[in-house]
N, C-alpha and C positions, 0 to 999 in steps of 0.2 A: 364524461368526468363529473361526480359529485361535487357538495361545496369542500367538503374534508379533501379531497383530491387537490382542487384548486386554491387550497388552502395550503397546504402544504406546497405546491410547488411554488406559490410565488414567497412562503417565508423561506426555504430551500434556497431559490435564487436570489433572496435577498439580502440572506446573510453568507450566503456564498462571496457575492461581490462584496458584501463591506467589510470581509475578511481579505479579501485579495488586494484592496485598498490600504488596510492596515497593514496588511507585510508587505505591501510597498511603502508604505508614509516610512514607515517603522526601520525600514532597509531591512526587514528578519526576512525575505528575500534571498540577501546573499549566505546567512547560511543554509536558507532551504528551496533554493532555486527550482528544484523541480517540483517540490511540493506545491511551490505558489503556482507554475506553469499547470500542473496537475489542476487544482482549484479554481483558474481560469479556465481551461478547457470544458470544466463542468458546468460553470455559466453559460460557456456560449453553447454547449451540449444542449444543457435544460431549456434555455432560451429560442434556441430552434426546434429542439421538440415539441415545444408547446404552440407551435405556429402552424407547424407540419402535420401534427396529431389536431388540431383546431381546424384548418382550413385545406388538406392536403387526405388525398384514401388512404385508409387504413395500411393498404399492402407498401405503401410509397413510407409510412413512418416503420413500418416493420424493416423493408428495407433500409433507410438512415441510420436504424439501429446495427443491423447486423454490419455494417461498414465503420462506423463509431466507435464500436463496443474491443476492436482489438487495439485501437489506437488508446482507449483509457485502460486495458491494461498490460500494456508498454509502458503506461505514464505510471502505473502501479507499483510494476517494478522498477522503476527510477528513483521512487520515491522509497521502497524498501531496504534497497542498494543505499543510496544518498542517507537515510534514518541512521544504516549503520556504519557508515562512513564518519558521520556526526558525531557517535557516542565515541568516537576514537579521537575526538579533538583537542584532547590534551596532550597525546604524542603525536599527532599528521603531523608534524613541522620533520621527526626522525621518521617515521615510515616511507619506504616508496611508493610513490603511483599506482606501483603493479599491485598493492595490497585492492584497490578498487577493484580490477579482474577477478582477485579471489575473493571479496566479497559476492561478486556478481553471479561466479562458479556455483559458490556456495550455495544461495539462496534458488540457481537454476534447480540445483542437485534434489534441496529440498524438495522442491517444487514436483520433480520429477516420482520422488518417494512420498508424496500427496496425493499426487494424481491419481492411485487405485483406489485411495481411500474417499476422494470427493464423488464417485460415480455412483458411491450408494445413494448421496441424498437425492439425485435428480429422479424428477418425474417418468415414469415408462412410459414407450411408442413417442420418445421425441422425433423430429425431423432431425436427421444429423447435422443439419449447421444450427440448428440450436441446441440441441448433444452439446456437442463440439465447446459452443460459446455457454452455454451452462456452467460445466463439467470446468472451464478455464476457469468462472465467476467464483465458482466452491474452492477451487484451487486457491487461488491468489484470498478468496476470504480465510482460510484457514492457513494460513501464509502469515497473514494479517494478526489474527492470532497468537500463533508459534510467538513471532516478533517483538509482541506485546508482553506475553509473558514471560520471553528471554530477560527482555530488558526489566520488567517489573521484579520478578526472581533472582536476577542479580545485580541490584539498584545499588547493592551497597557494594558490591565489590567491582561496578562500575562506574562509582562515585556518584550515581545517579538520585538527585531527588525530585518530588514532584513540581516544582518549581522551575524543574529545567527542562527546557523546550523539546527536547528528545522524547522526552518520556511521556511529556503531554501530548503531542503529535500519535505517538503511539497507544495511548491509553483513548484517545476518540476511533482510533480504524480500530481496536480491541474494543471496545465496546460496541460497534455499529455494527461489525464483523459476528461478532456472537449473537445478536439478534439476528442478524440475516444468515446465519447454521441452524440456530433454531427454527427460525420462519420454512429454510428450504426443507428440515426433516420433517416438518407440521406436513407441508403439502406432501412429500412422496408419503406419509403414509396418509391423509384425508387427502387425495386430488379430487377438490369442488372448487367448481370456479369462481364464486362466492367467497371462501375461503382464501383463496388464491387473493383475489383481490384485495383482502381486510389484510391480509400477510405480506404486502407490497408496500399498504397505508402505517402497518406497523415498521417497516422495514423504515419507509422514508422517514417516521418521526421518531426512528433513531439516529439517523443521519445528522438530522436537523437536531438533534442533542448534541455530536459530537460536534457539530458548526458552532453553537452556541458555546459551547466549552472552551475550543478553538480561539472565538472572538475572546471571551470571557481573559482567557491563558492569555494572547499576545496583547491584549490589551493593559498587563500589567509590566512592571520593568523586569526584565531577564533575570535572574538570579545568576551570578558569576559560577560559572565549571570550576566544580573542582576537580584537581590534578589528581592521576591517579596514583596507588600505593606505588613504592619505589619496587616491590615485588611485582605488581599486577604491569610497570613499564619494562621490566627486566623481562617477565613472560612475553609482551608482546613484541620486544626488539628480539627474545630469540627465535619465536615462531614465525618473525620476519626474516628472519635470516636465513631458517631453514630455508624456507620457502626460495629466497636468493639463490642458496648453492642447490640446491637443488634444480631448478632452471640451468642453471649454469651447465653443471654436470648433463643435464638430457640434452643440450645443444653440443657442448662437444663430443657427448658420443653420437652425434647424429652427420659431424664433420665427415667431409668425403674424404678417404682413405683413414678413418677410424671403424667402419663399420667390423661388427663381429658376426662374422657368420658359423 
């Protein structure tokens, strides 16, 4: 590790934690639960990396990675799930629960209709668990993305401004995100491992912008949600609805002695 390396990871870990401090002092916690749980994960990630990769062989930090790395994006998508669970907080009090499943559906679905698109940018002749965990990374970055842009694209007709914590949240994983699509198409077409390396050092100090923005954003006072159009609540109580009878309808025709054969 250079001094640039070790530079960045310990500002990385440092405004990691005094951001997970603030949405704890701050209680913006409870409405982003997972995010914060996400955010601490990455402390004690970073912070044992840099212990294992320091005093521990190479093949022993290779492996903590490939064990790590699907448990943060679990936490990914908690946090993508939770983002748009959020922007809906002006009607959750009328929505059901079961709207969370189909946010979760949703964002699977995506995901799934990504996945042929994220295999271009990987590196050829990977080992397949790192295929594998690549090809998920690109996934969930352009995931990241989508997300960003949905909510930035329809800011006004989600009552969304940049003062409101939803949109902040998602304009730092869209910005860190885009640099790290870039960085991964730079390397599949130059794979030098030189390169490689300066594209990891740019990757982290976009991170570490989206940290600073992060602190920057909840370090000031919330901006009050606004409620949405009385149009935009009529859409979402009716595509809740649907969503109701329609459940409904597929269980009872699933009742024993209703089947149609």
């Amino acid at each position: 590790m250079d001094w640039l390396d070790l530079t960045l990871w310990f500002l990385v870990m440092g405004i990691e934690a005094t951001l997970v401090v603030l949405l704890l002092r701050s209680r913006a916690y409870r409405l982003f639960p997972v995010f914060t749980l996400f955010l601490a994960s990455t402390v004690v990630s970073d912070l044992l990396g840099f212990f294992v990769r320091k005093y521990a062989p190479a093949d022993f930090y290779f492996q903590l990675y490939l064990y790590e790395t699907p448990v943060d994006f679990l936490l990914q998508f908690g946090v993508l799930v939770e983002l748009a669970w959020s922007v809906l907080r002006p009607v959750q009090s009328v929505l059901p629960r079961r709207v969370l499943v189909v946010i979760a559906a949703v964002i699977l679905l995506a995901g799934a209709v990504v996945w042929p698109i994220a295999g271009i940018t990987l590196l050829p002749n990977l080992p397949w668990q790192w295929h594998l965990l690549m090809r998920l990374q690109q996934t969930f970055a352009i995931l990241r993305i989508l997300v960003f842009l949905i909510l930035a694209g329809g800011s006004q007709l989600l009552s969304l401004g940049w003062r409101d914590r939803e949109l902040q949240v998602a304009t730092g994983l869209g910005f860190y995100s885009l640099v790290s699509m870039a960085v991964t198409l730079f390397h599949a077409q130059v794979p030098n491992a030189i390169h490689y390396h300066r594209g990891d050092q740019i990757i982290s100090a976009s991170y570490l912008c989206s940290l600073a923005y992060w602190l920057y954003s909840f370090a000031q006072k919330e901006a009050l949600r606004q409620e949405f159009s009385p149009e935009m609540q009529s859409f979402l109580l009716r595509v809740a609805g649907v969503a109701h009878a329609n459940r409904i309808a597929l269980e009872n025709h699933s009742l024993p002695g209703d089947r149609r054969h």
